[in-house]
C-alpha positions in Angstrom: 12.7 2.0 -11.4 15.0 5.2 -10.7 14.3 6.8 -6.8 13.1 3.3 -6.0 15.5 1.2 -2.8 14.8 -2.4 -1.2 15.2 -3.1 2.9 14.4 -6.0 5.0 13.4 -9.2 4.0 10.3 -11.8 3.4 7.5 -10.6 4.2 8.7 -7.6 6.1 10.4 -6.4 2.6 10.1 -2.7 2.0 10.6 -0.7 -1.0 11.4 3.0 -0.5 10.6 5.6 -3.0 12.3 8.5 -2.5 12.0 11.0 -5.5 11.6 14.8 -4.7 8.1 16.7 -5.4 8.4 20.4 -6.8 11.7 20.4 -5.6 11.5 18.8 -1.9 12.4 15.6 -0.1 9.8 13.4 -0.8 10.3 9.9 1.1 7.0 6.8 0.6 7.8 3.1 2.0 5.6 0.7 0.8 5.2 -3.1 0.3 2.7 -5.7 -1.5 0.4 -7.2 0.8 -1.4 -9.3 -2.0 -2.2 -9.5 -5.9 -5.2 -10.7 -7.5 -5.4 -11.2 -11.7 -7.6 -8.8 -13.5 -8.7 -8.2 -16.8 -7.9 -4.1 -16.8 -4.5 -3.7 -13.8 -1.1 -3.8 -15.2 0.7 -6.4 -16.5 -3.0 -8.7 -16.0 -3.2 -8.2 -11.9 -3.8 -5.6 -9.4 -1.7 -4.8 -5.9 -3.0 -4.6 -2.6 0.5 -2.7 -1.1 1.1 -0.9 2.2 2.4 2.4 2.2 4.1 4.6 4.8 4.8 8.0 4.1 7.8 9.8 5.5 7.3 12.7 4.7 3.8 15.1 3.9 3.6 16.4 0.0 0.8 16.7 -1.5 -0.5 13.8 -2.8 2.4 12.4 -2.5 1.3 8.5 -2.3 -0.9 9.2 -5.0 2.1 10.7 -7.4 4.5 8.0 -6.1 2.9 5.1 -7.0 1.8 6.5 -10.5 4.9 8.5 -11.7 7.8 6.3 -9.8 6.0 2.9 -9.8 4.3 3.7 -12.9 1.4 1.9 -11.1 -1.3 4.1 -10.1 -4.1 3.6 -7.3 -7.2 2.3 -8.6 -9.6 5.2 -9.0 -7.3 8.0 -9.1 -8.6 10.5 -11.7 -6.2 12.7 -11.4 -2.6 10.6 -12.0 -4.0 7.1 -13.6 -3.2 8.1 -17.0 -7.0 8.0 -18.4 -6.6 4.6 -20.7 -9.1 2.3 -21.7 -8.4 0.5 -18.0 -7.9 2.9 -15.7 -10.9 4.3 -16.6 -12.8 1.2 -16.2 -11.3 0.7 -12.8 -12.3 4.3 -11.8 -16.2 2.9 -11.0 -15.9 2.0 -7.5 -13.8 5.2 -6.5 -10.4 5.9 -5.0 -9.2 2.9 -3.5 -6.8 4.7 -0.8 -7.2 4.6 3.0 -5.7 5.3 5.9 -6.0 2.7 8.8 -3.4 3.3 10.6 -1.9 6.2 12.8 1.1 6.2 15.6 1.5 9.2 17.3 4.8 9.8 20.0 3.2 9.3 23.7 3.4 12.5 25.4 4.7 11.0 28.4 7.0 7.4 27.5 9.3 10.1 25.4 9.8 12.1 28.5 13.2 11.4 31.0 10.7 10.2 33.8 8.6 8.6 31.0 11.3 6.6 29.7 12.8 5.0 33.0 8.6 4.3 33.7 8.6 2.6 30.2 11.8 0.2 31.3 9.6 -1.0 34.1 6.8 -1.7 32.0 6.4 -5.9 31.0 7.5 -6.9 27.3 3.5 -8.7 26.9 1.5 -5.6 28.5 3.6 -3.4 25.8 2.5 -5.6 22.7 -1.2 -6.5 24.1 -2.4 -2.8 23.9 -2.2 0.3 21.0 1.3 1.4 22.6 4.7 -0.1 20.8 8.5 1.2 20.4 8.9 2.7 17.0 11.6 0.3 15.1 12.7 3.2 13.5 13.1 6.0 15.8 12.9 3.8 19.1 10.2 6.2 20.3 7.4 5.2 22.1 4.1 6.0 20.0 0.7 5.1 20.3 -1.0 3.4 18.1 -4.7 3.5 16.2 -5.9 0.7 13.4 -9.0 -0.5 12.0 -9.1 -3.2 9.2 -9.4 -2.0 6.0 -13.0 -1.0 4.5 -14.7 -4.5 2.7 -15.2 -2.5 -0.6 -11.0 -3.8 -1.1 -11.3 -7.1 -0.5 -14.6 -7.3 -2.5 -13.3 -5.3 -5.4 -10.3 -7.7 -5.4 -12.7 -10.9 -5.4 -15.1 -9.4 -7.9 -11.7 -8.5 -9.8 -10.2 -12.2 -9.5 -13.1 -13.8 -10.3 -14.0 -12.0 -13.2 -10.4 -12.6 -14.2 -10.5 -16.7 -13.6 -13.6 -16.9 -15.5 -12.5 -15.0 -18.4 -9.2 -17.2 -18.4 -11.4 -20.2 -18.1 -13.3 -19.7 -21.0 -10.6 -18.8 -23.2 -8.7 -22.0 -21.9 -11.6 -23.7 -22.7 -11.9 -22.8 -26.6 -8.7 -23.7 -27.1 -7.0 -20.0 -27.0 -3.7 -18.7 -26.2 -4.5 -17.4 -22.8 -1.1 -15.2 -22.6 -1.8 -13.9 -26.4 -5.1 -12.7 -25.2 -4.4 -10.9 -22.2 -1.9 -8.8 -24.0 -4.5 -7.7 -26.3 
């Protein structure tokens, strides 16, 4: 896809979109975290991905991942396209969250902050909500809660609808890949 860049590697790989909104920089990381089958996501599955905004436009994720990605959030009335699937995905809601914040410490980023920071132990640094940035090499402190249960068990219900609809096509003797294309 155009506006669309690759970093890093395994499971820390990265994909950056950066494609301009109304005319301004408009920057969104994200990554797959998992992928289920379905009977209505593209391509026969649906992506659980990561995302990191870099910059603030409005709805930006939301515009990102439908117009650059051509893959729109689950529930998104407003940019999933309104076909046959999308619509049937839209029952649950918007399946977009934010659980996760890191905000620059007021003090670690200071002079005197920063030669307090060198003192502090490498565990005592990773044990509570306050990390260096990779990026910036800022200090920030960080907020996260897991993600609400209604993803993982729209993704189960998804799969498993998926698996048994597979099943019973497998099982009359059908071209499953003929099928889903349908």
């Amino acid at each position: 896809f155009d506006g669309i860049s690759t970093y890093g590697d395994g499971e820390f790989k990265w994909n950056r979109i950066d494609n301009d909104l109304e005319g301004k920089s408009a920057i969104t990381d994200w990554r797959v975290v998992g992928k289920v089958e379905s009977l209505h996501g593209k391509a026969g599955q649906l992506t659980l991905v990561e995302v990191k905004p870099k910059t603030g436009r409005y709805h930006q994720i939301r515009r990102h991942m439908a117009w650059v990605c051509e893959s729109p959030l689950v529930g998104d009335t407003t940019y999933d396209g309104g076909d046959e699937n999308a619509l049937r995905l839209r029952k649950r809601g918007l399946f977009l969250c934010s659980n996760e914040i890191a905000v620059e410490h007021p003090y670690y980023n200071t002079p005197a902050g920063q030669l307090d920071w060198i003192k502090v132990e490498k565990d005592e640094k990773m044990k509570g909500c306050l990390r260096e940035d990779e990026e910036s090499g800022k200090v920030v402190v960080v907020a996260k809660i897991d993600l609400p249960e209604k993803f993982e068990a729209f993704l189960r219900h998804e799969s498993s609808r998926a698996e048994k609809f597979l099943n019973q096509l497998e099982g009359q003797g059908k071209n499953v890949d003929a099928q889903i294309d349908d």
